[in-house]
N, C-alpha and C positions, 0 to 999 in steps of 0.2 A: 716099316713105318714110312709114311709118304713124308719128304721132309720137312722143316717149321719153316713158315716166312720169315721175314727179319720182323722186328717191332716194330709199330706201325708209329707215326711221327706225328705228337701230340699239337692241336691248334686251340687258340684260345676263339670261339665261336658265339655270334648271337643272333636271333633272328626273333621276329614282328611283323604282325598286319595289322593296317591302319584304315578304317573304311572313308574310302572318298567318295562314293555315291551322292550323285548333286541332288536340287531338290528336282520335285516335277515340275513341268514344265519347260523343259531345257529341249534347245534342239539336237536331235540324234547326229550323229556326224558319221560321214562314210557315204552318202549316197550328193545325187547332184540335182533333191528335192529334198524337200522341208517335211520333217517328222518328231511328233512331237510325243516324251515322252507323259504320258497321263497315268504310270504307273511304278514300280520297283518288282519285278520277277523274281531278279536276286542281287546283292549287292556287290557294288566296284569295291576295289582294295589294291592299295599301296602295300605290297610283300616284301620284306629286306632280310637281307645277309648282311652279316658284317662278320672276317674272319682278320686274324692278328696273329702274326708269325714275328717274333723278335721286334723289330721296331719299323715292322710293313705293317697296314693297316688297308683291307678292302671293302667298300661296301657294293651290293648289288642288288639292284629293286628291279622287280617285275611290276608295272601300275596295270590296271583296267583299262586302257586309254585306247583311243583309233591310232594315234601318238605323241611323240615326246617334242612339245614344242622348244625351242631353243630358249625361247625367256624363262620359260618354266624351269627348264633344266638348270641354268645359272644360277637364278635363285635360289632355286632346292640347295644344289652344291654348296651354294656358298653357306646355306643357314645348318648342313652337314657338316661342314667345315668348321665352322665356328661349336657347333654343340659336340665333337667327335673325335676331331685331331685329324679324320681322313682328308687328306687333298682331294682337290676337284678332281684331277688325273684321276683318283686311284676311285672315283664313283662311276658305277653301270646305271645309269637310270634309265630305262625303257619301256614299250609300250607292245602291248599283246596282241592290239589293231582291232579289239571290239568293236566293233560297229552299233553297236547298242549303248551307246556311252556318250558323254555333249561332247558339243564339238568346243576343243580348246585352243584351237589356230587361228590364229585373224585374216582375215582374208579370205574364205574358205565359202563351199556354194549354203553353207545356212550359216545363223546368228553364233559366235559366240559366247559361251554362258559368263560373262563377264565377273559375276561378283565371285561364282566360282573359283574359275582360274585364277584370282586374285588371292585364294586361301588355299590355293592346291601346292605349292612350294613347303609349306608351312604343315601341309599335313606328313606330304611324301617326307621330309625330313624329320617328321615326329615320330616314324614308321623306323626308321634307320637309327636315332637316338635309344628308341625302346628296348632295338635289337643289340644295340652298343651298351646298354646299361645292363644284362641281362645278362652276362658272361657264363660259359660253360666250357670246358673240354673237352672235346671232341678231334674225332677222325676222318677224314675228309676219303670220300670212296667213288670213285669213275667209273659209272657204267654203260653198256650202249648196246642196244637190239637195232635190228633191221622192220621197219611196219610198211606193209605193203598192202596198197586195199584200201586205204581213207585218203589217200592222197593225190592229186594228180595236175599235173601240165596243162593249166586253160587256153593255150595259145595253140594254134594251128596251123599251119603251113600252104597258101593258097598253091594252085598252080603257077601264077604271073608270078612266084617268088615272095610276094609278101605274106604280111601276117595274121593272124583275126582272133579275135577274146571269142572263144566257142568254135561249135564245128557247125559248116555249113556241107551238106548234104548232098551231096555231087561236085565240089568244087573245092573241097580241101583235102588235102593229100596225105596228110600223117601230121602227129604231134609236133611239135617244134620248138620241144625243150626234155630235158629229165624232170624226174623228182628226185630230191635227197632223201630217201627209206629210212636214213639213221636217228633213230631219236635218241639222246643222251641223256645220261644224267651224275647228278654230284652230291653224295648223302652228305649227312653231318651226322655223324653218331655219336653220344655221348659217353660215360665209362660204363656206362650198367647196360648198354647195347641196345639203347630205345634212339629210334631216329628222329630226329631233334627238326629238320628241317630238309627239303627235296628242291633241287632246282634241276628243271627238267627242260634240253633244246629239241625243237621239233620245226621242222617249214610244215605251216597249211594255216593259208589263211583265214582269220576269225569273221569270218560273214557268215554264219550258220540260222543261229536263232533266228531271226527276225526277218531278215530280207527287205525290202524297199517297202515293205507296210507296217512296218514292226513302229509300234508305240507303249513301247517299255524300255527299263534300262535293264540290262543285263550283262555280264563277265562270259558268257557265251561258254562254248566249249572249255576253254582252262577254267574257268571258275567251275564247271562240274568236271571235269579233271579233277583238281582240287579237292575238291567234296570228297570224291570216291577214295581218296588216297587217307584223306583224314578218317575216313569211316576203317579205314584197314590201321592204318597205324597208329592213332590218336585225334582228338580233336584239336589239339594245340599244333599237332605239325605243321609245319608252314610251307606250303608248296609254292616256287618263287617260276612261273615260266617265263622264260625266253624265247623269243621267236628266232627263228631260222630265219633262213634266204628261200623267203614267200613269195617275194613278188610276182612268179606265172604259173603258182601253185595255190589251187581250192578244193574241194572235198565231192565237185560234184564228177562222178565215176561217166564211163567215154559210151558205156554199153548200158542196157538197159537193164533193168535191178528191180526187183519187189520191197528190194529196202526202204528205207524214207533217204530222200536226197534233200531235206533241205526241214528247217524249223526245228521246234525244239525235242522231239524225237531222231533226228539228226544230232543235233551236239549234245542229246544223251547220249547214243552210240558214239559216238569219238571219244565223249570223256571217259564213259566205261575202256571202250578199247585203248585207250591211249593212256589212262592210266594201271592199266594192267599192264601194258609195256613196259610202262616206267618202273612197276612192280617190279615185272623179269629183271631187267635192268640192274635195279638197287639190289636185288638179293642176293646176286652172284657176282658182286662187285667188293675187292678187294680194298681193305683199307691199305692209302697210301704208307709206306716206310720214310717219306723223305719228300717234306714237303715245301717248296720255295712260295714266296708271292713275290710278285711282282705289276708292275704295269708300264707302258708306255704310251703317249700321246700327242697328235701332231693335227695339225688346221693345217688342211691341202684347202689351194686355193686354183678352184676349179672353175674355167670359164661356165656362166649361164647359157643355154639357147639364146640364137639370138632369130629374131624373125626374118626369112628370107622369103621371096617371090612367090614360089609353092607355097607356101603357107598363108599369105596375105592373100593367096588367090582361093582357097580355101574358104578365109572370111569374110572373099566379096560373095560367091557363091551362097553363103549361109544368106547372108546379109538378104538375099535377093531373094531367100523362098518367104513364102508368103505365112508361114506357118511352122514352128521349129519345135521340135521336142525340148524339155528341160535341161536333156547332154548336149542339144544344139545352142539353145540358148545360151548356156553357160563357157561353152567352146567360145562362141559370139564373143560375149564379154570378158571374160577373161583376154582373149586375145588380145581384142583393142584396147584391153588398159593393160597389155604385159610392161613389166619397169624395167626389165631385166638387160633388153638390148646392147649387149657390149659391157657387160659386168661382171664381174668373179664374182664366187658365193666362197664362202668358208666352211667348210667340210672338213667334222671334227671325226679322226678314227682312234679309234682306242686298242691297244690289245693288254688285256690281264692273262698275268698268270698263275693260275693257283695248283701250286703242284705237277701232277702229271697231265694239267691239263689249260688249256689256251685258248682266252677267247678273243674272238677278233669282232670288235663290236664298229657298225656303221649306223648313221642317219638314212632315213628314208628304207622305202622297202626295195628290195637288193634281187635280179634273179637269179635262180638258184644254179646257173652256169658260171658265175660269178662265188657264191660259197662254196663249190663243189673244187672250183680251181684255189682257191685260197687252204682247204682241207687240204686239196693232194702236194700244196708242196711245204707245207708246215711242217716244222720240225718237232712240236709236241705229241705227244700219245693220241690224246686226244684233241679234236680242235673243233670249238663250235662257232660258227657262225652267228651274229645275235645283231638283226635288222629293227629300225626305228630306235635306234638307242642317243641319247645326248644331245637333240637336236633334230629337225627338221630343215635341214640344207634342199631336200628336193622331193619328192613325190616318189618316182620311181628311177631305179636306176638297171635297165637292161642292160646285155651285153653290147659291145662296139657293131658287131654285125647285123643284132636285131631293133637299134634304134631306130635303123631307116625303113625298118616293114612295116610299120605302122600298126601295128596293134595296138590295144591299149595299154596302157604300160608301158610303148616306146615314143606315142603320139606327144609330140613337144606342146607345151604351155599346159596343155591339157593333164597329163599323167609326169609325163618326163618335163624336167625344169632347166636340167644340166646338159652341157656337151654330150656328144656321142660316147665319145672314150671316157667318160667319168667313172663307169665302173672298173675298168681296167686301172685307172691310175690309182681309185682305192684299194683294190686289189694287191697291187705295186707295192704299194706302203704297208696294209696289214703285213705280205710275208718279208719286209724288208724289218718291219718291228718285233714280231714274230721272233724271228733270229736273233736279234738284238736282247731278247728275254733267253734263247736259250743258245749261248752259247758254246762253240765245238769244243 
C-alpha cells in the first residue's frame, strides 16, 4: 500500500464576483489613441478570496482593469476594512491589464470614466464582503505546469546594443529576455470535494481581443479563461487571475504560424489552452497538511526619472517634425509636462503567505527577469509573482541593465516613470519580506 498523507489542514474560505462593467461610451484605456466603447462583448468583474486561518484574515481580488490605481486601492481597502476585519496590509487587489476596459488613471493618453471610478471602490469591496459573508471549509491545494507556445519575450536585441518592442528583420539579433513557462495555481476545495474557487498566476499580457481598433469592453483572455473552467467545474466557481511578471511578455509567436495571432480567436485559444493548464495543475495538486497565513508590507521610496540632456534633446527633435504620430504626440507632451523631476514615488510591496505558498505582489507591470529572480531565491514552495497590484507607482518597471536600451518598457516618462535600479530595489525587498514570513 503506497503510504497516507497527513491530514490536510482545515481553512475557513469565501469567495465572489461582483460585475463592474462601465456603461458605454467610456474611453478604452491601454493604447496612446482614443477608443470608444459602443458595445459590451463580455462583462468586467471584481473576483475575491477571502481565506481565515485562527485570527489571520486574507483577501485577494483579481479586477478586469488595464490597472490598479492607487486611490482606487485605498478606498477599496479601507471600505474592506471597515465591512471585514481584513487590514489593508493583508488586501491583494489587482489588475489583469485588459485593454478593453475604461481607463481609470488620471492623467493617462484618453479620458477617465470619472462617475465610474467614483463607484468602483465600493463595488470591488462589495465583491470581498460577499466572499467574507459566505463561509466554507475548505482545503487549500498548490499546483503548477510548465506552458510553453502562448507566450513570448517582445523585446529584441539590436546590434548597437540596444533594445526594440518587435523584431526588425536584418538588424536585431536574438530575443532579449525569457519568459516564465510556469503557470500556478491554488484550489479551495470544500468537504464533499467540489472546488469552490481557483486562483490561477500566469505572465502574458492581456492585449488580445481587440487591439488598437477594438470598440467594445471586454475581460479578454482571463475572462474566457474563466468561462472554460466554470463550464468544467461549475458555474459558481470563481476563478480569481493574477498576473505574473508581463512586462516584455505578449502572446504574439517570433515565427510564422497558420494560427490566429491576435483578436478574438486568439484569446479564445489561450483561454481554452490556459485554462486546461490550470486544469492539469488543480487536479494533481495535493491539499495542503499545514497551512499558515500571513502577510508583510512596506512603501519603498523610490527616486522618479528625472529628465536629463538626451532626453530634452529627444523633445526638441519631436518638437521640430512637422507631423507626429499619436505615440509621438503624446511622448511630446507628456514630457513637457513631466512633474516628477527630483521626486520619490511611494512604492507599495506586499508579500502574502498562504500556506505552502508566497506571493510577492508589486505596483506597475514588472519584467519577467525581475520575477524570475525574486522566484529563484524565495524560500517558499511555491512563489508567484503578481504585477499591477495595490497601486499604480509607475508604468513599467525593467531590469537595471535594460532601462537604458530603450525599448518600450524602459523608455523613461513614456513607459518607465521610476529610476533605473527601481526594480532591483523591489526585488530587494520582496525576498527580504519573503523570509521575514518564513522563517529558518
Amino acid at each position: 500500500m503506497p503510504p497516507q498523507a497527513d491530514d490536510p489542514a482545515i481553512v475557513t474560505a469565501g469567495c465572489a464576483q461582483e460585475k463592474i462593467t462601465p456603461p458605454i461610451g467610456v474611453s478604452l484605456a491601454g493604447y496612446f489613441h482614443e477608443r470608444i466603447a459602443v458595445r459590451v462583448r463580455d462583462d468586467l468583474f471584481a473576483r475575491a478570496v477571502v481565506l481565515r486561518r485562527g485570527d489571520q484574515g486574507i483577501a485577494l481580488v483579481g479586477c478586469d482593469l488595464i490597472a490598479m490605481d492607487s486611490h482606487v486601492a485605498a478606498r477599496a481597502k479601507e471600505r474592506i476594512a471597515a465591512q471585514t476585519g481584513i487590514p489593508a496590509t493583508h488586501v491583494l487587489l489587482s489588475a489583469t491589464h485588459t485593454h478593453t476596459g475604461p481607463e481609470l488613471r488620471p492623467g493617462h493618453a484618453v479620458p477617465q470614466a470619472a462617475a465610474w471610478v467614483e463607484a468602483l471602490p465600493e463595488r470591488i469591496a462589495t465583491a470581498v464582503a460577499r466572499a467574507a459573508s459566505n463561509p466554507f471549509p475548505a482545503t487549500l491545494r498548490a499546483g503548477q505546469t510548465e506552458v510553453t507556445g502562448y507566450s513570448f519575450n517582445r523585446l529584441f536585441r539590436m546590434r548597437d546594443g540596444s533594445e526594440l518592442f518587435g523584431r526588425r528583420p536584418g538588424e536585431t539579433v536574438g530575443v532579449a529576455g525569457p519568459i516564465d513557462p510556469q503557470l500556478q495555481t491554488l484550489s479551495l476545495v470544500d468537504q464533499e470535494e467540489r472546488l469552490r474557487a481557483l486562483l490561477v498566476n500566469f505572465a502574458l499580457h492581456v492585449d488580445v481581443i481587440g487591439g488598437g481598433k477594438a470598440d467594445f469592453i471586454s475581460a479578454d483572455w482571463p475572462g474566457e479563461m474563466a468561462r472554460h473552467i466554470a463550464a468544467v467545474y461549475g458555474p459558481d466557481v470563481v476563478t480569481v487571475f493574477l498576473q505574473g511578471a508581463a512586462g516584455d511578455i505578449n502572446h504574439n509567436p517570433h515565427e510564422p504560424t497558420r494560427l490566429p495571432r491576435s483578436g478574438p480567436l486568439k484569446a479564445g485559444q489561450l483561454g481554452r489552452a490556459l485554462a486546461g493548464a490550470a486544469m492539469l495543475a488543480t487536479e494533481r495538486a495535493e491539499p495542503m497538511a499545514e497551512v499558515v497565513l500571513g502577510a508583510a508590507f512596506q512603501e519603498l521610496r523610490i527616486p522618479y526619472y528625472t529628465r536629463d540632456e538626451a532626453f530634452m534633446a529627444e523633445l526638441e527633435a519631436l518638437r521640430a517634425k512637422p507631423q507626429r504620430s499619436p505615440f509621438e504626440q503624446y511622448t511630446l507632451e507628456r514630457g513637457e509636462r513631466w512633474p516628477y523631476d527630483g521626486k520619490v514615488a511611494s512604492v507599495p510591496v506586499q508579500i502574502l503567505r498562504l500556506g505552502d505558498v508566497g506571493l510577492a505582489a508589486f505596483p506597475a507591470e514588472i519584467f519577467t527577469r525581475i520575477g524570475l529572480e525574486v522566484k529563484q531565491f524565495s524560500p517558499a514552495r511555491f512563489t508567484w509573482v503578481v504585477e499591477l497590484a495595490n497601486g499604480d507607482a509607475s508604468t513599467y518597471v525593467p531590469t537595471t541593465d535594460q532601462a537604458a536600451r530603450g525599448a518600450y518598457g524602459a523608455r523613461p516618462v513614456l513607459s518607465r516613470w521610476l529610476c533605473a535600479d527601481a526594480g532591483r530595489q523591489m526585488a530587494d525587498a520582496a525576498q527580504v519580506m519573503l523570509w521575514r514570513l518564513w522563517p529558518v
